[in-house]
CHARMM-style PDB file with segment names, atoms N, HN, CA, C and O in Angstrom:
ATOM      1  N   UNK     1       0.823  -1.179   0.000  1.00  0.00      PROA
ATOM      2  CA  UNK     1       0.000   0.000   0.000  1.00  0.00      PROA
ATOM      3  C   UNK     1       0.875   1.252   0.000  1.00  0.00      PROA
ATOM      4  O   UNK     1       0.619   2.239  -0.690  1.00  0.00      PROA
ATOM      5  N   UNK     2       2.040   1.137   0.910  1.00  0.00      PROA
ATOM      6  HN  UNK     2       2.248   0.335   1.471  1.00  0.00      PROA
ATOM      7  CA  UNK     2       2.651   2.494   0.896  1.00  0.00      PROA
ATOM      8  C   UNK     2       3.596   2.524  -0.180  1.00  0.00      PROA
ATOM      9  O   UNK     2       3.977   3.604  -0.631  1.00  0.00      PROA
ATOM     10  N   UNK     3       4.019   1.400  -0.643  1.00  0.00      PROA
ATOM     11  HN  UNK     3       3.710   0.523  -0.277  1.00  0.00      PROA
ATOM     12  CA  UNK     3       4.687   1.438  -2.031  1.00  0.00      PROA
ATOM     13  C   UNK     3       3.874   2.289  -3.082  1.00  0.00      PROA
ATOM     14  O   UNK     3       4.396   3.333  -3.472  1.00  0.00      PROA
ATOM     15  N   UNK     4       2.366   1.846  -3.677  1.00  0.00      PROA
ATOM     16  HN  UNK     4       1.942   0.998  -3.360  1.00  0.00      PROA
ATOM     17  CA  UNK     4       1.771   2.199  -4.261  1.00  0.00      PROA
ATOM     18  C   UNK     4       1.402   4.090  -3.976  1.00  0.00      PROA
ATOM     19  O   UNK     4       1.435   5.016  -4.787  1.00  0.00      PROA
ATOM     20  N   UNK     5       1.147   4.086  -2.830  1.00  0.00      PROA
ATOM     21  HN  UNK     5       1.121   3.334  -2.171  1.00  0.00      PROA
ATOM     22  CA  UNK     5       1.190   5.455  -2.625  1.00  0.00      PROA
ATOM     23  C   UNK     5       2.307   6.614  -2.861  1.00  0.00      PROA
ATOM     24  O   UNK     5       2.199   7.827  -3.041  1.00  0.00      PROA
ATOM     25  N   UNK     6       3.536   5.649  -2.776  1.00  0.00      PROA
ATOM     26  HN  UNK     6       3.623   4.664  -2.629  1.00  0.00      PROA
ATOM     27  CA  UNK     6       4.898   6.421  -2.436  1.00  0.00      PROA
ATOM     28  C   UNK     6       5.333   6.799  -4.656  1.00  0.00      PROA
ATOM     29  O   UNK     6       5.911   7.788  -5.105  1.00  0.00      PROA
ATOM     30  N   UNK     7       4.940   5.957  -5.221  1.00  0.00      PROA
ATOM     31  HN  UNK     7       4.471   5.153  -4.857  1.00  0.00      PROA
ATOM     32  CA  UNK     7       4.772   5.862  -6.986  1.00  0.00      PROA
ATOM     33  C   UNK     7       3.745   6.760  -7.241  1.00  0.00      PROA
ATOM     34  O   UNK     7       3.857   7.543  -8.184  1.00  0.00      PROA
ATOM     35  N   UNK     8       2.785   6.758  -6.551  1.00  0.00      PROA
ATOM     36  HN  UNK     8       2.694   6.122  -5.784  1.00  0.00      PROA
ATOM     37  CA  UNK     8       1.685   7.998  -7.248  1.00  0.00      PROA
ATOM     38  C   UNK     8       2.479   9.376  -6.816  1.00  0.00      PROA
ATOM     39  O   UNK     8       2.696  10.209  -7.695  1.00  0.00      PROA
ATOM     40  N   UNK     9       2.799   9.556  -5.816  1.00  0.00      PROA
ATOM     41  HN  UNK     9       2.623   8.879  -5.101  1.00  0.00      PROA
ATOM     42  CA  UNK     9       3.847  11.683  -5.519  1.00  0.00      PROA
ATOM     43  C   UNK     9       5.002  11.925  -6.938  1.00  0.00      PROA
ATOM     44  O   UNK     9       6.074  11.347  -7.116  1.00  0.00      PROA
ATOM     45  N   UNK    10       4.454  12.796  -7.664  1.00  0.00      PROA
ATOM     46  HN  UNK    10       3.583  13.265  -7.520  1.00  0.00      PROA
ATOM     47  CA  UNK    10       5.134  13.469  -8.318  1.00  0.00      PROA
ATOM     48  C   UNK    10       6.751  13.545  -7.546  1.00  0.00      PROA
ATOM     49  O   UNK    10       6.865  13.573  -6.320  1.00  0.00      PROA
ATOM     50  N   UNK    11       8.265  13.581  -8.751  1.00  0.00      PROA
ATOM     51  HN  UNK    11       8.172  13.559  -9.746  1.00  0.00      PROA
ATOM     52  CA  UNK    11       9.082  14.001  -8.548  1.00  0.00      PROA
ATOM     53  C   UNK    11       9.784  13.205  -8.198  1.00  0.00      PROA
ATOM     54  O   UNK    11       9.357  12.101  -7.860  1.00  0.00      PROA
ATOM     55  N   UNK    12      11.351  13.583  -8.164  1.00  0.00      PROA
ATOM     56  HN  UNK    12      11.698  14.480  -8.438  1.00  0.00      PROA
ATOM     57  CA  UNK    12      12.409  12.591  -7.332  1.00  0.00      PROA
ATOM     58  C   UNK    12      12.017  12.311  -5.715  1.00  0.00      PROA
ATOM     59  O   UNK    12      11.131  12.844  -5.048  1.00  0.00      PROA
ATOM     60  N   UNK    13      12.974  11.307  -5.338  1.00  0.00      PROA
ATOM     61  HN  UNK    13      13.694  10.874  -5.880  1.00  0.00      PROA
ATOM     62  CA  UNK    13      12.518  10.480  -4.055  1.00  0.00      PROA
ATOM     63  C   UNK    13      12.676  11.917  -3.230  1.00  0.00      PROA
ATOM     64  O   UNK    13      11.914  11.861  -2.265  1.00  0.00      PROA
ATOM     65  N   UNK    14      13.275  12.982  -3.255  1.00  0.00      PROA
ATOM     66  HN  UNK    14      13.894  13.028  -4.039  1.00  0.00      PROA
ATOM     67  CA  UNK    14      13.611  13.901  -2.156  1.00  0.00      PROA
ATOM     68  C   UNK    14      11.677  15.050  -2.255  1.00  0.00      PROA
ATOM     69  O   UNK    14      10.977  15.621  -1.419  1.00  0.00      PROA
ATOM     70  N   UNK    15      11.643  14.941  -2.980  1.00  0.00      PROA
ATOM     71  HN  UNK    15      12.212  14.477  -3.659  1.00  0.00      PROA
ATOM     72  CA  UNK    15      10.266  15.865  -3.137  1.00  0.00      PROA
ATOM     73  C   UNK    15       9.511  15.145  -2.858  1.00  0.00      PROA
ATOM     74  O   UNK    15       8.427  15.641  -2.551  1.00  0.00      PROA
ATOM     75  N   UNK    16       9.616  13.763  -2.805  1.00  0.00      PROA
ATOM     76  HN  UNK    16      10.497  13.360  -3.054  1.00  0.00      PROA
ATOM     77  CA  UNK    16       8.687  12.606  -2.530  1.00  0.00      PROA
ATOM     78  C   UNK    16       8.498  12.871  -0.839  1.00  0.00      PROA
ATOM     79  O   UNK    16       7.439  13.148  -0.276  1.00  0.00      PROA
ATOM     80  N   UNK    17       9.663  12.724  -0.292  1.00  0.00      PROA
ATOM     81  HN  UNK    17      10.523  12.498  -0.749  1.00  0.00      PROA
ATOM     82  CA  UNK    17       9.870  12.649   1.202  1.00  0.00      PROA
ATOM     83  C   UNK    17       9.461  14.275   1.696  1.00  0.00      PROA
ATOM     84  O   UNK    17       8.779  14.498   2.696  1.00  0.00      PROA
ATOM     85  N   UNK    18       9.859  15.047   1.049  1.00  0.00      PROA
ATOM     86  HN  UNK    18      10.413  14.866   0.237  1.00  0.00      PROA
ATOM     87  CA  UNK    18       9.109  16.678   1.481  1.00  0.00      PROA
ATOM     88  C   UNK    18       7.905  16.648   1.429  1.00  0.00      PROA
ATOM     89  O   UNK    18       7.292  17.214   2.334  1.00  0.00      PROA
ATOM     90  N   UNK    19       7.138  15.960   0.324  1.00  0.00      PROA
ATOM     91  HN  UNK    19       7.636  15.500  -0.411  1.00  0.00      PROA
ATOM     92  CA  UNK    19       5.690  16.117   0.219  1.00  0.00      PROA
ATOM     93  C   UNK    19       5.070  15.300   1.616  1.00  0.00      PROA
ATOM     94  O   UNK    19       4.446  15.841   2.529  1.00  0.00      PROA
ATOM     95  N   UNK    20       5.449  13.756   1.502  1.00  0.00      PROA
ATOM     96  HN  UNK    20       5.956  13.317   0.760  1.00  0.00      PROA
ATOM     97  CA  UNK    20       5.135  12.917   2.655  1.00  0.00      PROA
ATOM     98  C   UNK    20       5.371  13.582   4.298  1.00  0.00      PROA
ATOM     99  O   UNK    20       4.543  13.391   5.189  1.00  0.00      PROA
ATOM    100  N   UNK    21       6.356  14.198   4.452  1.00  0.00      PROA
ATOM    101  HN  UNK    21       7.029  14.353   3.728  1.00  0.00      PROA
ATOM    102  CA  UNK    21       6.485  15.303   6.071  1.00  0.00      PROA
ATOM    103  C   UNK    21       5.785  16.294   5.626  1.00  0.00      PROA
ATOM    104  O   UNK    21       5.586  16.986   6.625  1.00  0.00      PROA
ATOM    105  N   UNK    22       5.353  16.724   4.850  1.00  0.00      PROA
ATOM    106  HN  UNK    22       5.515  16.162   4.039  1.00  0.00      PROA
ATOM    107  CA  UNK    22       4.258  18.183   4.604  1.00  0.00      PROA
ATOM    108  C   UNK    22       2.962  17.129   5.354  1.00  0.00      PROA
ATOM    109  O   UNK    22       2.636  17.209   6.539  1.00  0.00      PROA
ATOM    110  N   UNK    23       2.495  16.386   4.574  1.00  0.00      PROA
ATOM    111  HN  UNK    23       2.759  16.322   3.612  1.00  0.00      PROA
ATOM    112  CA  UNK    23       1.230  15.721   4.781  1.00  0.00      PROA
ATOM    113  C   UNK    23       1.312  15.038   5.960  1.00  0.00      PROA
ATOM    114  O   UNK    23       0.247  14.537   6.321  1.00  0.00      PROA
ATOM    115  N   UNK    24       1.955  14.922   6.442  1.00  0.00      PROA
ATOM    116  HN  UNK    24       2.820  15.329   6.148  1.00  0.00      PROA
ATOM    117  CA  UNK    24       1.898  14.137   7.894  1.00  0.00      PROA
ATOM    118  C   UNK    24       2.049  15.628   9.229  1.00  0.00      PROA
ATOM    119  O   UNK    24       1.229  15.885  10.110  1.00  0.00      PROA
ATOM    120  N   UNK    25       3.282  16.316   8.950  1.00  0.00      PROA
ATOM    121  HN  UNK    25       3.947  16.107   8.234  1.00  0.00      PROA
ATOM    122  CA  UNK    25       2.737  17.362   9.423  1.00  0.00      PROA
ATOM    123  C   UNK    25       1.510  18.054   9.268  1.00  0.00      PROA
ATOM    124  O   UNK    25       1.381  18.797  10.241  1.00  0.00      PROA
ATOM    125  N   UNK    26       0.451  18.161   8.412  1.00  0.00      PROA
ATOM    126  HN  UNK    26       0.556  17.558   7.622  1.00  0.00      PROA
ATOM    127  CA  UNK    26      -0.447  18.777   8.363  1.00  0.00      PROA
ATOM    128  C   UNK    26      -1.561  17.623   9.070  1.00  0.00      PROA
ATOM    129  O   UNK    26      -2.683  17.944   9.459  1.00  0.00      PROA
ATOM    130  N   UNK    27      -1.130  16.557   9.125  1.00  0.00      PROA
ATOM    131  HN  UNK    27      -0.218  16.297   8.808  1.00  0.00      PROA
ATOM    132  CA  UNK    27      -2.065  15.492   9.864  1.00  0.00      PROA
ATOM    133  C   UNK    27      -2.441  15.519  11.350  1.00  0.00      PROA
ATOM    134  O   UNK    27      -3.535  15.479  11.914  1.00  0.00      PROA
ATOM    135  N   UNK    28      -0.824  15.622  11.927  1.00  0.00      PROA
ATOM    136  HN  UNK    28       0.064  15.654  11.469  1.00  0.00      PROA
ATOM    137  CA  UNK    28      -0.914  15.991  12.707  1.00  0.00      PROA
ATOM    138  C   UNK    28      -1.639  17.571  13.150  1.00  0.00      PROA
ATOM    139  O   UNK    28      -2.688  17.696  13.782  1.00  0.00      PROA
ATOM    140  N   UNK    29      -0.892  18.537  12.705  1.00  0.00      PROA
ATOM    141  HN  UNK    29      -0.039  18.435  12.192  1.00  0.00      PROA
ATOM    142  CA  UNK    29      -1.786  19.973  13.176  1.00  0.00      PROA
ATOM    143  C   UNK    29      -3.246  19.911  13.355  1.00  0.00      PROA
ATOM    144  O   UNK    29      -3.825  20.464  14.290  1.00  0.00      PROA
ATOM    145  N   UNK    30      -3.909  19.129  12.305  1.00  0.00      PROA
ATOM    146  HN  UNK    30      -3.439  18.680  11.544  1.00  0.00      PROA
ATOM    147  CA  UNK    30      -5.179  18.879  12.195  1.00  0.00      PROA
ATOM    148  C   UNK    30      -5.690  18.436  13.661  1.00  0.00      PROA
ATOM    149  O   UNK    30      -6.367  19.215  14.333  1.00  0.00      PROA
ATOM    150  N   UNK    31      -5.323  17.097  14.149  1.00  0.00      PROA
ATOM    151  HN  UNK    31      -4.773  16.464  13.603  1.00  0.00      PROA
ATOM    152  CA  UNK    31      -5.365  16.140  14.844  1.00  0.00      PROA
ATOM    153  C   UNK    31      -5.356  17.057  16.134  1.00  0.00      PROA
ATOM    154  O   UNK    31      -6.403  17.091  16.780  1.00  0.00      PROA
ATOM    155  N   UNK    32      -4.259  17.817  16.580  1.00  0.00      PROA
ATOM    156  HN  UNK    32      -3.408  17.789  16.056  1.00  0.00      PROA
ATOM    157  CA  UNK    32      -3.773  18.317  17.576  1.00  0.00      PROA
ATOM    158  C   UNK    32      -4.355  19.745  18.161  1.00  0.00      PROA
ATOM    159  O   UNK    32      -4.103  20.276  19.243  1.00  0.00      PROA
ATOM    160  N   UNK    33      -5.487  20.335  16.758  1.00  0.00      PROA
ATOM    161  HN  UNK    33      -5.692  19.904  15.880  1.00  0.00      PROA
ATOM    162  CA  UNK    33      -6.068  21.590  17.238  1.00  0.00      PROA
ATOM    163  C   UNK    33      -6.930  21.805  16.670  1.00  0.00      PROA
ATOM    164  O   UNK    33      -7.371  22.931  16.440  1.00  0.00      PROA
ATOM    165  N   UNK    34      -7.408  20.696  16.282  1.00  0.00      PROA
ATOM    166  HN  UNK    34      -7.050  19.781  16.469  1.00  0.00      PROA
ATOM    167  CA  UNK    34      -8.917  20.780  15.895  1.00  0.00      PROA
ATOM    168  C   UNK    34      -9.760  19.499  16.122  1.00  0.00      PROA
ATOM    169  O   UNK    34     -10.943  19.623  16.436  1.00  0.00      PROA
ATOM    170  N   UNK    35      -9.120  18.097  15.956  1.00  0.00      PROA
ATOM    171  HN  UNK    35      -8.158  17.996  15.701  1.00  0.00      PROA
ATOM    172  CA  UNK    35     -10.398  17.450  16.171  1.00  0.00      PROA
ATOM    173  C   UNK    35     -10.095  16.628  17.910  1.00  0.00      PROA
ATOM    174  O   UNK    35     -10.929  15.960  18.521  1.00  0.00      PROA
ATOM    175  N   UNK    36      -8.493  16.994  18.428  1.00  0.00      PROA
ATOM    176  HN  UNK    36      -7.815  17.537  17.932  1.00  0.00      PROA
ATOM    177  CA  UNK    36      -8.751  16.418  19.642  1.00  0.00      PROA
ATOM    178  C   UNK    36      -8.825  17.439  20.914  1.00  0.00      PROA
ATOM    179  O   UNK    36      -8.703  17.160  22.106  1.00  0.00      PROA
ATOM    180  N   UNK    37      -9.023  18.491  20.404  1.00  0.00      PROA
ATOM    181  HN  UNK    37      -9.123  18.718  19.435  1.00  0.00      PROA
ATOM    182  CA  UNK    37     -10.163  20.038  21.423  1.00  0.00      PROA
ATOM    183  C   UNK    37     -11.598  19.566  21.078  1.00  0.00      PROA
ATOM    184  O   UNK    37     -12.560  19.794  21.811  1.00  0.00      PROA
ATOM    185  N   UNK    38     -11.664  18.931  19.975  1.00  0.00      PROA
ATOM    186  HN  UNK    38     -10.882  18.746  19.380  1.00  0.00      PROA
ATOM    187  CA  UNK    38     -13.619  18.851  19.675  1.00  0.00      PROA
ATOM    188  C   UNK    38     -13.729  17.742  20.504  1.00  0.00      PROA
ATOM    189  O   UNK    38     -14.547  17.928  21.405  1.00  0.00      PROA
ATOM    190  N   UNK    39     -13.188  16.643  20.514  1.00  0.00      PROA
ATOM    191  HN  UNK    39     -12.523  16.492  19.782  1.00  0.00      PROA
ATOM    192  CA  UNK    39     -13.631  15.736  21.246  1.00  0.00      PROA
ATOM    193  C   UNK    39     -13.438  15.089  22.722  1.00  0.00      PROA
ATOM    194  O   UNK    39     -13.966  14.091  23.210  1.00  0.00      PROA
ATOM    195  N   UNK    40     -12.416  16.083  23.310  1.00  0.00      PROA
ATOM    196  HN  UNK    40     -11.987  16.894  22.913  1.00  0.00      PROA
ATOM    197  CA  UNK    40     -11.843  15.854  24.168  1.00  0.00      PROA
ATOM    198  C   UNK    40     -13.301  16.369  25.512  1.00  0.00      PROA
ATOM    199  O   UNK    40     -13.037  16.389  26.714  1.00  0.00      PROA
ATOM    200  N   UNK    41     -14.397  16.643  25.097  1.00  0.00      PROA
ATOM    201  HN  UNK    41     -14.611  16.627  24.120  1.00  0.00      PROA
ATOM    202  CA  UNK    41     -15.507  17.199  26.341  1.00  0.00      PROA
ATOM    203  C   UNK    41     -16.313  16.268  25.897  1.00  0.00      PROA
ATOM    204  O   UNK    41     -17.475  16.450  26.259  1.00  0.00      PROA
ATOM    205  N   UNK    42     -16.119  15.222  25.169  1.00  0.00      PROA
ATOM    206  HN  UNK    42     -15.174  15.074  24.875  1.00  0.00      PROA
ATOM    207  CA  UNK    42     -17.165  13.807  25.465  1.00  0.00      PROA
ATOM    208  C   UNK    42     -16.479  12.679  25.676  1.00  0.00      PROA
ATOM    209  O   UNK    42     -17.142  11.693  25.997  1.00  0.00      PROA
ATOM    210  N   UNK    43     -15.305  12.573  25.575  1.00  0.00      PROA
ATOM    211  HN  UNK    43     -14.767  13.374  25.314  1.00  0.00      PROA
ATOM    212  CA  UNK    43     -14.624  11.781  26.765  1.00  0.00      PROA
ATOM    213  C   UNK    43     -14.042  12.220  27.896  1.00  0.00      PROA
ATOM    214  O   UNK    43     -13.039  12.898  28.121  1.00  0.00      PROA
ATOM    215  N   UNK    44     -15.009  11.613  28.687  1.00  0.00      PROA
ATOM    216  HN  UNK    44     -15.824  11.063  28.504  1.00  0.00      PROA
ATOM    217  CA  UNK    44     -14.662  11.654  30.126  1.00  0.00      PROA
ATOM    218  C   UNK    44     -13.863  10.459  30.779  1.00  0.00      PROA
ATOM    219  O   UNK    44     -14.265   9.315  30.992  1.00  0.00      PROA
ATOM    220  N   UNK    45     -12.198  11.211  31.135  1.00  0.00      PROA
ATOM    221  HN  UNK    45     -11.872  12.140  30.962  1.00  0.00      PROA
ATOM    222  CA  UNK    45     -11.512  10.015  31.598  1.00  0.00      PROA
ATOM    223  C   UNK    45     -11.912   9.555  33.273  1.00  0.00      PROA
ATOM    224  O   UNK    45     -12.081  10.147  34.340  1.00  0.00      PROA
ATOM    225  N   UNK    46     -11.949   7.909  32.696  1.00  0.00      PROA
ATOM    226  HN  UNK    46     -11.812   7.428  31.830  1.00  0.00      PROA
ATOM    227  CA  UNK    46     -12.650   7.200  34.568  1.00  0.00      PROA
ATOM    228  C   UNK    46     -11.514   7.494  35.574  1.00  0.00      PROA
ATOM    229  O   UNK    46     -10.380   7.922  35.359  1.00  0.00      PROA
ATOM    230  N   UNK    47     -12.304   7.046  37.072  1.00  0.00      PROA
ATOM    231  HN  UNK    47     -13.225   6.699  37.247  1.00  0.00      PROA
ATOM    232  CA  UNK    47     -11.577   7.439  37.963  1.00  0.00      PROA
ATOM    233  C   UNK    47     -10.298   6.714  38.152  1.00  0.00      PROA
ATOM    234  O   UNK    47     -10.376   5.510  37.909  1.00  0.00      PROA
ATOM    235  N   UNK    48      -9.048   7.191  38.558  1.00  0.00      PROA
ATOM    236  HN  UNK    48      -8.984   8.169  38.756  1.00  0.00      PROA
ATOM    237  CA  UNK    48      -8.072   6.484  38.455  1.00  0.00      PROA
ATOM    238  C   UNK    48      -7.382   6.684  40.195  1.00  0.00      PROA
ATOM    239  O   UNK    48      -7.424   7.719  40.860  1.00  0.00      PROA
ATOM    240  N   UNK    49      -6.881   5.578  40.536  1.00  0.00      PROA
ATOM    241  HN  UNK    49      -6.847   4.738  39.996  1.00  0.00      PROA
ATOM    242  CA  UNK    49      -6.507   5.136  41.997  1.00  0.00      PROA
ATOM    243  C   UNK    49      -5.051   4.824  41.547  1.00  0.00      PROA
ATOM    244  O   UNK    49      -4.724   4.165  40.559  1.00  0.00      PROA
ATOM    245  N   UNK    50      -4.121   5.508  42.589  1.00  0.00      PROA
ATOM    246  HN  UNK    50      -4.386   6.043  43.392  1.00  0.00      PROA
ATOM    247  CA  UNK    50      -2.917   4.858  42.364  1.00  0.00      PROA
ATOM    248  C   UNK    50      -2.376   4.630  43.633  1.00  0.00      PROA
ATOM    249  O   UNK    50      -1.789   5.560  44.187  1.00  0.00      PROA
ATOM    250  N   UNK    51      -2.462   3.713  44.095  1.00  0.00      PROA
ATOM    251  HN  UNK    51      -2.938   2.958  43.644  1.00  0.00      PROA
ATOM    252  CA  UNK    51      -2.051   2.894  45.656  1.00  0.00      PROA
ATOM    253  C   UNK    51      -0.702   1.955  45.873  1.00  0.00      PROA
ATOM    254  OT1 UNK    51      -0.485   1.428  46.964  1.00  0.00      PROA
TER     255      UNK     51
END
């Protein structure tokens, strides 16, 4: 699968690997300030005991 994906990005292997950290960085940002602030007030973490 990631073979196939890594053949579809335009360009030599180095624009390949810039594009792939663009898109994963932008995965993350996504992830990190937008959908886990949205969901983080309907999970409620259970009570935790540490003895």
């Amino acid at each position: 699968m990631y073979a196939a994906l890594w053949r579809l990005l335009p360009g030599p292997w180095w624009m390949r690997l810039l594009i792939v950290l663009l898109l994963v960085a932008a995965a993350l940002y996504a992830l990190f300030f937008h959908v886990f602030p949205w969901i983080s007030p309907l999970i409620t973490p259970g009570e935790v005991d540490l003895q």
